[in-house]
Rosetta silent file (secondary structure, phi, psi, omega in degrees, C-alpha in Angstrom):
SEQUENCE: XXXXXXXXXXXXXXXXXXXXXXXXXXXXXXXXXXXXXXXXXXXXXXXXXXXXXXXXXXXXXXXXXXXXXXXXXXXXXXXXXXXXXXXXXXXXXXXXXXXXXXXXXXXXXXXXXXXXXXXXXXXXXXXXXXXXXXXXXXXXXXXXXXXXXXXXXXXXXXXXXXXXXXXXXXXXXXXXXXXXXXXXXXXXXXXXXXXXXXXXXXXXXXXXXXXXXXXXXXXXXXXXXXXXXXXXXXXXXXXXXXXXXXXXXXXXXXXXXXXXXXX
SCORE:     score description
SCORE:     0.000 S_00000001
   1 L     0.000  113.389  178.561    0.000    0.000    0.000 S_00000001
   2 L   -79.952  -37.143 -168.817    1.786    3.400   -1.185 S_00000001
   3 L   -97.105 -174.114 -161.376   -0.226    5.793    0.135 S_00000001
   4 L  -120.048  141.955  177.798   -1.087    6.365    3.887 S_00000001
   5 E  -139.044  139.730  171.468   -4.492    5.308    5.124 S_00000001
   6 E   -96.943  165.382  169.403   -7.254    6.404    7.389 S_00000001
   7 E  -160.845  149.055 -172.340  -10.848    5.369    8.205 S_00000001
   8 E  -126.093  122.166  176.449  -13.606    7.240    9.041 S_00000001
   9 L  -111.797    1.460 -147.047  -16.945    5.658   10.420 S_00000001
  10 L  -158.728  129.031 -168.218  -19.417    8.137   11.654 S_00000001
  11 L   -67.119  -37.602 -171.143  -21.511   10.527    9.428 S_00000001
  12 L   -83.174   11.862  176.852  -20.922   13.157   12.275 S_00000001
  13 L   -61.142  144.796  175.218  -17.014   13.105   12.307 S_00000001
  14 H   -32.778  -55.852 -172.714  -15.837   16.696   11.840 S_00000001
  15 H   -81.666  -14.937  167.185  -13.822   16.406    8.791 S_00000001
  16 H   -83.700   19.029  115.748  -17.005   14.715    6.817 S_00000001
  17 H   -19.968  -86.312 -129.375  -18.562   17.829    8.162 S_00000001
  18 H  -101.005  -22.704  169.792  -16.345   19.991    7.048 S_00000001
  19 H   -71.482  -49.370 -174.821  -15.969   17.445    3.128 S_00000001
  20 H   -49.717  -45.441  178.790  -20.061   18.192    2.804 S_00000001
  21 H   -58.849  -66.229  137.865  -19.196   21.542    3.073 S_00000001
  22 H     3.918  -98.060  176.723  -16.691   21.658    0.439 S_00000001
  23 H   -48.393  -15.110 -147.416  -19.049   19.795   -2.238 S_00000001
  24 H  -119.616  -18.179  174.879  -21.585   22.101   -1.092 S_00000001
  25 L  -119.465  151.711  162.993  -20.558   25.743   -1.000 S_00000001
  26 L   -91.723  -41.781  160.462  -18.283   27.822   -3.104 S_00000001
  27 L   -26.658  -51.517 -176.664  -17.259   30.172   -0.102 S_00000001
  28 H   -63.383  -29.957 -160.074  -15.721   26.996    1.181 S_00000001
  29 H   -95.173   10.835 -163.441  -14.122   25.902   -1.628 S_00000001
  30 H  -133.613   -2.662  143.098  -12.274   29.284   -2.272 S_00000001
  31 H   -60.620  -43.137  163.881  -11.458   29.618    1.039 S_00000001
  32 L  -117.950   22.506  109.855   -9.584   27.006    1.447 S_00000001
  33 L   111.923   66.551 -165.700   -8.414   27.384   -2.183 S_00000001
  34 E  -136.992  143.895  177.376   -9.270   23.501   -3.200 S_00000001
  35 E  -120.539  154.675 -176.424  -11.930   22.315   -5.742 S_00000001
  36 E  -111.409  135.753 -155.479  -13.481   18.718   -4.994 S_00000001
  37 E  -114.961  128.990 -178.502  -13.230   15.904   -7.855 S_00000001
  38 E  -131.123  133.162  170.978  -15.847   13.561   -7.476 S_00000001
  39 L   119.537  149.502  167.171  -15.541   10.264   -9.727 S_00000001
  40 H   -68.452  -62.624 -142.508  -12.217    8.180  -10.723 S_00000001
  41 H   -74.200   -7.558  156.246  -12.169   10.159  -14.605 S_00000001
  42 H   -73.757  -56.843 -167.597  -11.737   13.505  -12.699 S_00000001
  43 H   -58.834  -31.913 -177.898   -9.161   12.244  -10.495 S_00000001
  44 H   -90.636  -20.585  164.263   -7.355   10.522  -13.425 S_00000001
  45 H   -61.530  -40.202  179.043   -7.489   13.767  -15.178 S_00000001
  46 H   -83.854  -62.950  171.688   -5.878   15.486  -12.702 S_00000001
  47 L   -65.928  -15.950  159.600   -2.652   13.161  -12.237 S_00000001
  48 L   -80.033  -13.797  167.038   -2.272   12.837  -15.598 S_00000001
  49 L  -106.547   21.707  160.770   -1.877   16.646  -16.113 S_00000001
  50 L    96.209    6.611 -161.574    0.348   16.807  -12.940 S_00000001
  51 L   -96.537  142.796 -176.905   -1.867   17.525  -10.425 S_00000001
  52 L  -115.517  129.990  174.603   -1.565   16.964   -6.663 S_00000001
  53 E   -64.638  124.662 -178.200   -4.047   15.512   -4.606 S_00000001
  54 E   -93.046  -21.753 -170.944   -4.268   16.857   -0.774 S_00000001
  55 E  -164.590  134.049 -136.325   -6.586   14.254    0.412 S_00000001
  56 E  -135.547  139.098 -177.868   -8.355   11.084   -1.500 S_00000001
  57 E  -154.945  114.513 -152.848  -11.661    9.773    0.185 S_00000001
  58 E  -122.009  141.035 -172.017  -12.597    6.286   -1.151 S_00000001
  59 E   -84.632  119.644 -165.972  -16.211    4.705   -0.685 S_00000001
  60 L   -57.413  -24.121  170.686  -15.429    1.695    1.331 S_00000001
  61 L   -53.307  -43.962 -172.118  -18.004   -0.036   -1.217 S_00000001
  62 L  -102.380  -28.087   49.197  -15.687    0.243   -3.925 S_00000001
  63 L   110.584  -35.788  167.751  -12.538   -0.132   -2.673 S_00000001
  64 L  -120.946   44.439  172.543  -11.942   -3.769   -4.420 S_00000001
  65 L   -85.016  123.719  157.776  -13.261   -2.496   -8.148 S_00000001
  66 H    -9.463  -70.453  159.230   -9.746   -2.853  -10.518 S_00000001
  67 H   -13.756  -75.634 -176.035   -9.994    0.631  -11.309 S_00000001
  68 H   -64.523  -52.578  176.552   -9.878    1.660   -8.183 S_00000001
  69 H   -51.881  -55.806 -177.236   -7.081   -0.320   -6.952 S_00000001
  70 H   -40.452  -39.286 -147.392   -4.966    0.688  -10.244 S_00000001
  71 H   -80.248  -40.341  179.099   -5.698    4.861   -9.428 S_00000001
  72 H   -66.729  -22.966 -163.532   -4.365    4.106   -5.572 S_00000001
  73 H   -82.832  -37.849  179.327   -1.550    2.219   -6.020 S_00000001
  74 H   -90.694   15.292  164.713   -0.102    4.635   -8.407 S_00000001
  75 L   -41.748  150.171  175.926   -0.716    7.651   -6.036 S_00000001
  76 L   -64.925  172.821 -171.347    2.344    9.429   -4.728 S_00000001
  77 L   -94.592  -51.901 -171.672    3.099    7.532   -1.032 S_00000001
  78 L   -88.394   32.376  157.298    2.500   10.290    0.817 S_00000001
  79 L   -42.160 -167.547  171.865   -1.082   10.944   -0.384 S_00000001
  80 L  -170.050  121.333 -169.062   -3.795   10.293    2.334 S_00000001
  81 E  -135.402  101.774  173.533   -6.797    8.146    1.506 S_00000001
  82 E   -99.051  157.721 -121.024   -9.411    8.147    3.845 S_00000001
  83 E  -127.589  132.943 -160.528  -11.730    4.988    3.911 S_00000001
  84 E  -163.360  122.817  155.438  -15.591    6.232    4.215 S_00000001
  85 L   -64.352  154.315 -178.932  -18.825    3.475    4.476 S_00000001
  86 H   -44.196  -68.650  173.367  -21.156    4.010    1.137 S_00000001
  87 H   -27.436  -81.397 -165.100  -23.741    6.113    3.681 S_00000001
  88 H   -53.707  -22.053  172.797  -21.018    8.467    4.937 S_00000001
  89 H   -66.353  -27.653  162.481  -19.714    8.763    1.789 S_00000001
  90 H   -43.031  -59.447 -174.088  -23.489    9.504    0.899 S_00000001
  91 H   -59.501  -46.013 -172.277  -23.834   12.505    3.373 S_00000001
  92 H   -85.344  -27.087 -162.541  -20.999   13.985    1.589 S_00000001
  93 L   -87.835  162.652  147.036  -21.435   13.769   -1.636 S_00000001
  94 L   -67.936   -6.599 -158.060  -23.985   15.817   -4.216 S_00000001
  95 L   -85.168  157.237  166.876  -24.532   13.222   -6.401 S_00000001
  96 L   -88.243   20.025 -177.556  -27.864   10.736   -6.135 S_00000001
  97 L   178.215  120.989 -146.398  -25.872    8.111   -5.269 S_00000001
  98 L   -73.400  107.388 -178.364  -22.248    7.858   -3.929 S_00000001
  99 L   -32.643  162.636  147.490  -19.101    7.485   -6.327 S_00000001
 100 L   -79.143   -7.394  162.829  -16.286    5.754   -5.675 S_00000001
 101 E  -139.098  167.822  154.343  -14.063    8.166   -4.750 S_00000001
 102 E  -154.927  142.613 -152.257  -13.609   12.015   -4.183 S_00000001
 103 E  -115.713  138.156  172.891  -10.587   13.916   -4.178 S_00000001
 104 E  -128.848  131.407 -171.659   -9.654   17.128   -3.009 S_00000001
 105 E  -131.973  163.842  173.364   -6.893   19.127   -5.148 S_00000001
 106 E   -74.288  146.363  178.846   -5.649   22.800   -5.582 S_00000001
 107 L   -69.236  138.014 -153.904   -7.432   25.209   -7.542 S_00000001
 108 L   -80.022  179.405  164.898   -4.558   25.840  -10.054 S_00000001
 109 L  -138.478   99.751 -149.499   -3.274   29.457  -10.528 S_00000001
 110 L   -69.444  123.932  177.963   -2.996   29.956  -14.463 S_00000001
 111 L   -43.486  160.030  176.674   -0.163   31.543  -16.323 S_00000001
 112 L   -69.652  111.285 -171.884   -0.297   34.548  -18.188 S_00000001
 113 L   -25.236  170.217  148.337   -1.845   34.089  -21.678 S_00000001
 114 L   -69.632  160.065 -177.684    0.165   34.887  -24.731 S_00000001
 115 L   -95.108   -6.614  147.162   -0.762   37.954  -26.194 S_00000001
 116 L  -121.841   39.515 -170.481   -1.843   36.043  -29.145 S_00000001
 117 L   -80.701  172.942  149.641   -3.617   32.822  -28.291 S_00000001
 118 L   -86.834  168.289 -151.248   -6.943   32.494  -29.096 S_00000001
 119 E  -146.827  154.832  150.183   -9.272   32.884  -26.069 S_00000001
 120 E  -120.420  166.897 -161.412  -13.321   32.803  -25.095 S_00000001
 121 E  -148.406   95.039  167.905  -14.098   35.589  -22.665 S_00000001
 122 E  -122.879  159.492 -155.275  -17.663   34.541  -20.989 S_00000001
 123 E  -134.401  108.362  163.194  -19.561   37.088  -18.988 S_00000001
 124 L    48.151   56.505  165.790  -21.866   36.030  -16.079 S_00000001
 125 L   -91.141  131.670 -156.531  -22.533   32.719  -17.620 S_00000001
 126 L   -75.738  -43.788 -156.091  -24.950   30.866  -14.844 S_00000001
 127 L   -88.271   99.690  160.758  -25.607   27.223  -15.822 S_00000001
 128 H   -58.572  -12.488  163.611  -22.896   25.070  -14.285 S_00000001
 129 H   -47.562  -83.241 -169.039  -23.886   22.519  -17.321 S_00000001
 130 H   -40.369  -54.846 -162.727  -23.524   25.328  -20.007 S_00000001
 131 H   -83.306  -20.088  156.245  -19.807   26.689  -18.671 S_00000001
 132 H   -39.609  -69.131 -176.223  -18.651   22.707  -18.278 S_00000001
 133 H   -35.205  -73.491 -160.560  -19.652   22.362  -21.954 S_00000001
 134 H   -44.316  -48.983  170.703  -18.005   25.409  -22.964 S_00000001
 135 H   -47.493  -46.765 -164.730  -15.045   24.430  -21.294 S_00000001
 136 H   -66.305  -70.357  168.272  -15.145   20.659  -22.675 S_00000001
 137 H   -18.933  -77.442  134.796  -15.414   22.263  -25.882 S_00000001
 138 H   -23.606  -83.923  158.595  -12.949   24.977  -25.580 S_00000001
 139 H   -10.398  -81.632 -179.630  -10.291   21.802  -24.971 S_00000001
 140 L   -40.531  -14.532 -161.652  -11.758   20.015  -27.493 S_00000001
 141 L  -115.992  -24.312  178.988  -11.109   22.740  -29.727 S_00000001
 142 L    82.724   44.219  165.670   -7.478   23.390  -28.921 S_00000001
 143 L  -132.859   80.282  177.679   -8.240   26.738  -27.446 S_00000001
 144 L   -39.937  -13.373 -160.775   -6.932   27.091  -23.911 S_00000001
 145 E  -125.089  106.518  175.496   -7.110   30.457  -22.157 S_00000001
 146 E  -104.238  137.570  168.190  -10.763   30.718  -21.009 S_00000001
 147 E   -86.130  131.292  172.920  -11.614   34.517  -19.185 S_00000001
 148 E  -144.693  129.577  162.439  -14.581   34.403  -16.904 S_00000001
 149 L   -31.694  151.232  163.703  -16.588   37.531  -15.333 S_00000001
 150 L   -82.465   10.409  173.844  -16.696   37.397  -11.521 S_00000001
 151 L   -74.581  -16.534 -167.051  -20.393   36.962  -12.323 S_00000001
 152 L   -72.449  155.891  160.352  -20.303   33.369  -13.818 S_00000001
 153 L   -39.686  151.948 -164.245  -20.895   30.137  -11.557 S_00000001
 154 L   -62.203   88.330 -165.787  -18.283   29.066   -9.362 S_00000001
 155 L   -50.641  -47.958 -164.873  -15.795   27.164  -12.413 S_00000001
 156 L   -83.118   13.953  159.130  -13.898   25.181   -9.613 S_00000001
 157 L   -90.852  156.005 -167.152  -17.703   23.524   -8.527 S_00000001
 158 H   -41.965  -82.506 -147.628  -18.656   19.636   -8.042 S_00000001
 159 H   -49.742  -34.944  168.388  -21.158   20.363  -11.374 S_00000001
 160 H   -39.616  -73.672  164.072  -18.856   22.364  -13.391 S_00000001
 161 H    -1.756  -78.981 -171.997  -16.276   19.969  -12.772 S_00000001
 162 H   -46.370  -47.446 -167.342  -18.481   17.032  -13.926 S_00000001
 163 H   -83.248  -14.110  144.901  -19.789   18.601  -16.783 S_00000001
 164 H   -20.614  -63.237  160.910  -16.339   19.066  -18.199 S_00000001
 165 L    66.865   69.644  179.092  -15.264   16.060  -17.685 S_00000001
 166 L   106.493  -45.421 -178.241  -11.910   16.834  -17.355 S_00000001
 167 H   -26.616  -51.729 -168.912  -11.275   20.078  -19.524 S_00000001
 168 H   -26.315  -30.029 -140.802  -10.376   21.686  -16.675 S_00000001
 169 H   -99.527  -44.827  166.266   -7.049   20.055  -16.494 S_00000001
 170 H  -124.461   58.529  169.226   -5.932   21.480  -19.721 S_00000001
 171 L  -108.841  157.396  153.201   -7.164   24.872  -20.105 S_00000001
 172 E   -92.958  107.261  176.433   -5.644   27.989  -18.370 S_00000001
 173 E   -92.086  112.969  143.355   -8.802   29.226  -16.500 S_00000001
 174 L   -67.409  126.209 -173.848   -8.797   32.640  -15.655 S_00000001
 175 L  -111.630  125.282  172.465  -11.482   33.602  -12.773 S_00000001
 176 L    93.654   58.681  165.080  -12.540   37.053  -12.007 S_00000001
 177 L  -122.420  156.040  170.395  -11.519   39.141  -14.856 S_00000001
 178 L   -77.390  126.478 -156.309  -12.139   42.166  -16.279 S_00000001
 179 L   -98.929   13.276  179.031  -13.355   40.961  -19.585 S_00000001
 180 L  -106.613  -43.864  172.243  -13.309   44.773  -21.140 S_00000001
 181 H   -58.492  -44.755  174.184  -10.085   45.092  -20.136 S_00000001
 182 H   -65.170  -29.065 -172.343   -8.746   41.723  -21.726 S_00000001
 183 H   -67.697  -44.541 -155.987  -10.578   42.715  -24.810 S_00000001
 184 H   -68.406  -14.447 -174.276   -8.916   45.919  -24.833 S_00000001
 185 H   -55.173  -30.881 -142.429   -5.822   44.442  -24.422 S_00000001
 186 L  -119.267  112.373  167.501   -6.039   41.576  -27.175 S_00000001
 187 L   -49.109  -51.570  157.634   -4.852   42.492  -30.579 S_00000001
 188 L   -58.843  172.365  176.812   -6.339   39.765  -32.477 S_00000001
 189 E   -69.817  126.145 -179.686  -10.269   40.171  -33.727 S_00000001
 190 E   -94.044  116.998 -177.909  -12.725   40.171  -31.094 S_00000001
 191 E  -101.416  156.720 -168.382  -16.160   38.219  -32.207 S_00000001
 192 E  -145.986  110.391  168.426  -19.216   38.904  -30.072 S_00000001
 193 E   -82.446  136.462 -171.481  -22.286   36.466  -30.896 S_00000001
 194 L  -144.671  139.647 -151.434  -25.075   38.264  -31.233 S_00000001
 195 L  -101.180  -18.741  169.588  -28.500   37.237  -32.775 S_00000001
 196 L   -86.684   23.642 -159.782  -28.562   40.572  -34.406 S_00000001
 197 L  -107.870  138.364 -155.684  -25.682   40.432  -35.833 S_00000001
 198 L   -86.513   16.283 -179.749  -24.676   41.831  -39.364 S_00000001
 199 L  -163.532  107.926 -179.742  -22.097   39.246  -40.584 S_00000001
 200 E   -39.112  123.171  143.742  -22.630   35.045  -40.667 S_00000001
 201 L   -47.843  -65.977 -175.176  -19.865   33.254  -38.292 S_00000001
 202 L   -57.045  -63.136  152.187  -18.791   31.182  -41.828 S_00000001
 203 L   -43.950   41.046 -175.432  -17.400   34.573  -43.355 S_00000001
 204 L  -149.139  126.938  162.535  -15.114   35.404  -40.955 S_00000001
 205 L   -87.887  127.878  179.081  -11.441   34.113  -40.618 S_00000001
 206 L   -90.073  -17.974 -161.659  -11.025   32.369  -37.728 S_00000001
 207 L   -60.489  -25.134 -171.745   -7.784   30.791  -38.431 S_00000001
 208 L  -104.009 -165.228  171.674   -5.466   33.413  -36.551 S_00000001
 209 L   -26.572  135.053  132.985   -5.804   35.450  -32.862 S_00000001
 210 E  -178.395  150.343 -174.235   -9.228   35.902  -32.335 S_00000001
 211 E  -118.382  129.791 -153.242  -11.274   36.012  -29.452 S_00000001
 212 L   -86.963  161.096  160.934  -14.683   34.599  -29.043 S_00000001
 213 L  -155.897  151.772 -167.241  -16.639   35.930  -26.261 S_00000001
 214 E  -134.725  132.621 -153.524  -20.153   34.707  -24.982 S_00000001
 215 E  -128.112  159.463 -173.434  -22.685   36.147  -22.625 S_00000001
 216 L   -29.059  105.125 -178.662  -24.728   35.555  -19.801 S_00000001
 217 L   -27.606  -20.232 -162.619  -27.966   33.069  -20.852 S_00000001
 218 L  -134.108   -8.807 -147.936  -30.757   34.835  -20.567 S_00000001
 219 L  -130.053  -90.965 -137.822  -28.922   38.839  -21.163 S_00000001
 220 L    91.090 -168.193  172.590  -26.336   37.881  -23.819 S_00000001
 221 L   -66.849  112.878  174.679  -23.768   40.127  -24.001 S_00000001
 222 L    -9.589  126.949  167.181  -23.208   43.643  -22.497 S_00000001
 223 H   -43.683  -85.895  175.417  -23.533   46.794  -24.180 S_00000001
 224 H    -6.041  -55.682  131.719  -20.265   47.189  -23.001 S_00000001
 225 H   -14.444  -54.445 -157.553  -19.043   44.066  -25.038 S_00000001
 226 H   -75.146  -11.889 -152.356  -20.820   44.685  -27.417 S_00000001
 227 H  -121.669  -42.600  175.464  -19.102   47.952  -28.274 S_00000001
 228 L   -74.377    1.464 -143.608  -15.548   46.907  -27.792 S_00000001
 229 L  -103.475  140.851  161.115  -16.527   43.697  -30.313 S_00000001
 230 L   -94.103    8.236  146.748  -14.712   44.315  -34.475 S_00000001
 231 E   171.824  161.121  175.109  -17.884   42.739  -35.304 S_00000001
 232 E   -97.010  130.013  168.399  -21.265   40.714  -34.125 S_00000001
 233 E   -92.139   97.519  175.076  -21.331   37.496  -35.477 S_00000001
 234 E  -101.216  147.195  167.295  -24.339   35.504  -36.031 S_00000001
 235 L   -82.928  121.898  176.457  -25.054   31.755  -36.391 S_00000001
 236 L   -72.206  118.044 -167.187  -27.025   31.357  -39.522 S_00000001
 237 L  -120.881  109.610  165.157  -30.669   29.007  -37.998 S_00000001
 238 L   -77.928  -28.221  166.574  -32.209   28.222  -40.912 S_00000001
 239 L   -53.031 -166.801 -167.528  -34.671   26.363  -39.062 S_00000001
 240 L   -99.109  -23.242 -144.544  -37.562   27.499  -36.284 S_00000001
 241 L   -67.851  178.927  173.148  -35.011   27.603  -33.154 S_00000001
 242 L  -125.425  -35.993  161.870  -35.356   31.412  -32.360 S_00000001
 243 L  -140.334 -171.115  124.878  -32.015   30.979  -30.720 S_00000001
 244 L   -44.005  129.775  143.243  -28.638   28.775  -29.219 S_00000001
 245 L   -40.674  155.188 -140.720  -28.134   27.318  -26.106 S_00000001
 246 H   -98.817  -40.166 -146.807  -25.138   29.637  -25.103 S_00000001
 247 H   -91.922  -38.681 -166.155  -23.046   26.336  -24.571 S_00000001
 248 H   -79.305  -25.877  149.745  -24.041   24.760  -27.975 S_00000001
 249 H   -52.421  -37.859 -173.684  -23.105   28.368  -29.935 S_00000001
 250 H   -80.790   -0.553 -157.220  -20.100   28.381  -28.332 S_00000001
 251 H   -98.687  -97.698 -170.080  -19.509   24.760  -29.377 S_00000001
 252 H    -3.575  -62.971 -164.509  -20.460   26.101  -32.982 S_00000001
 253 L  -102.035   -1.767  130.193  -17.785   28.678  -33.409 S_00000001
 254 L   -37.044  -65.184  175.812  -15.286   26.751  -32.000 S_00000001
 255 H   -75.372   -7.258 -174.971  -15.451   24.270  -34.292 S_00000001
 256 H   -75.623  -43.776 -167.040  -15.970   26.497  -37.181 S_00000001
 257 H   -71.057  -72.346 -168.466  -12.184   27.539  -36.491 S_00000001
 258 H   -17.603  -87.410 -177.328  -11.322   23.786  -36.239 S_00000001
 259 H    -6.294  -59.186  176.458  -12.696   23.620  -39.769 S_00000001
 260 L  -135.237   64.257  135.662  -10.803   25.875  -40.958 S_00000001
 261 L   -92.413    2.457 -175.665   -7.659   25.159  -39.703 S_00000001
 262 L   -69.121  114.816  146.952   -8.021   21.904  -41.500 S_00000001
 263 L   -34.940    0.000    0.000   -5.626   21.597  -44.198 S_00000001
């Protein structure tokens, strides 16, 4: 056994107290400046991009699944992996039914972009679903340096997390920023989706700098955005939809660059 192990029995010990709280708050989690990975494919996400685990908490249920043996045994040895019955593991978790593990790691602190990557810049986006996606995407897209208002959902939360499914691990997330400032800052073309907008997403080169930026679900995007933008960009709906999900436009015009970066 490489790592160092604990057990915990009793829903009302202090630190599975003090774990609910964690999954359960954002105050908590930025307080003590840790995000909580619920699932082995978060956890495996995270040590494969380098990441160190402060404390491992494995549902006593699962504990002889393959998997699960493989992701402990190659832990560094001085990890700590505390031992939780399926109930207590219950109490802590958000989930409708308790994983096999949850993790607790640092919230990273990202380097400073290039001054010409390409970037998304989202503003007071709500839906931890929507900004997972975006993120997932983002990845998926090969475009790393995501900007987020201090209005958006907590990034670093259990559902964010989930709905990523991983991204997290290789993006450089920026939290808090001023996203008028980064605009003004950023050299490349700044696109602003907009449903009003006087030039189609497919007539616009995407292939160099440029920064995408996406707004708040139910607002869209700021005047203030909106002003600072070298043009609004619409997705051409030939169809009935009246609009995009926020997460599935930004998914669009991702991939539009993919396209055509395609040889």
């Amino acid at each position: 056994m490489p790592y160092i192990a604990k057990s915990i029995t009793s829903p009302h010990n202090d630190e599975v107290k003090a774990l609910a709280r964690l999954v359960q708050h954002s105050r908590d989690r930025r307080k003590e400046g840790v995000m909580v990975l619920e699932g082995i494919h978060l956890v495996e996400s995270c040590l494969q991009a380098g990441g160190r685990l402060a404390r491992v908490y494995l549902n006593e249920a699962a504990a002889a699944k393959p998997e699960v043996i493989s992701l402990l045994n190659g832990l560094p040895a001085d990890t700590v992996v505390v031992t939780l019955p399926e109930p207590v593991m219950a109490k802590a978790t958000a989930l409708s039914s308790a994983c096999e593990l949850l993790a607790l790691c640092d919230r990273p602190l990202p380097p400073a972009p290039h001054a010409d990557a390409p970037r998304v810049l989202l503003e007071d986006i709500q839906d931890p679903g929507n900004l997972g996606t975006i993120l997932r995407s983002a990845a998926a897209a090969g475009v790393y340096d995501v900007f987020l208002s201090k209005g958006c959902v907590d990034v670093f939360s259990p559902k964010v997390l989930r709905a990523g499914m991983g991204a997290h691990f290789a993006l450089r997330i920026h939290e808090h920023a001023d996203l008028a400032e980064e605009l003004r800052r950023f050299a490349g073309r700044k696109l602003v989706t907009y449903l009003e907008g006087s030039r189609s997403l497919y007539g616009h080169d995407l292939t160099g700098a440029v920064a995408f930026v996406f707004g708040n679900e139910g607002a869209g995007v700021s005047e203030a955005l909106l002003q600072l933008a070298d043009d609004r960009i619409r997705i051409p709906m030939p169809g009935h939809a009246e609009s995009l999900n926020v997460a599935m436009a930004a998914t669009v015009c991702l991939f539009e660059r993919v396209r055509q970066l395609q040889p």
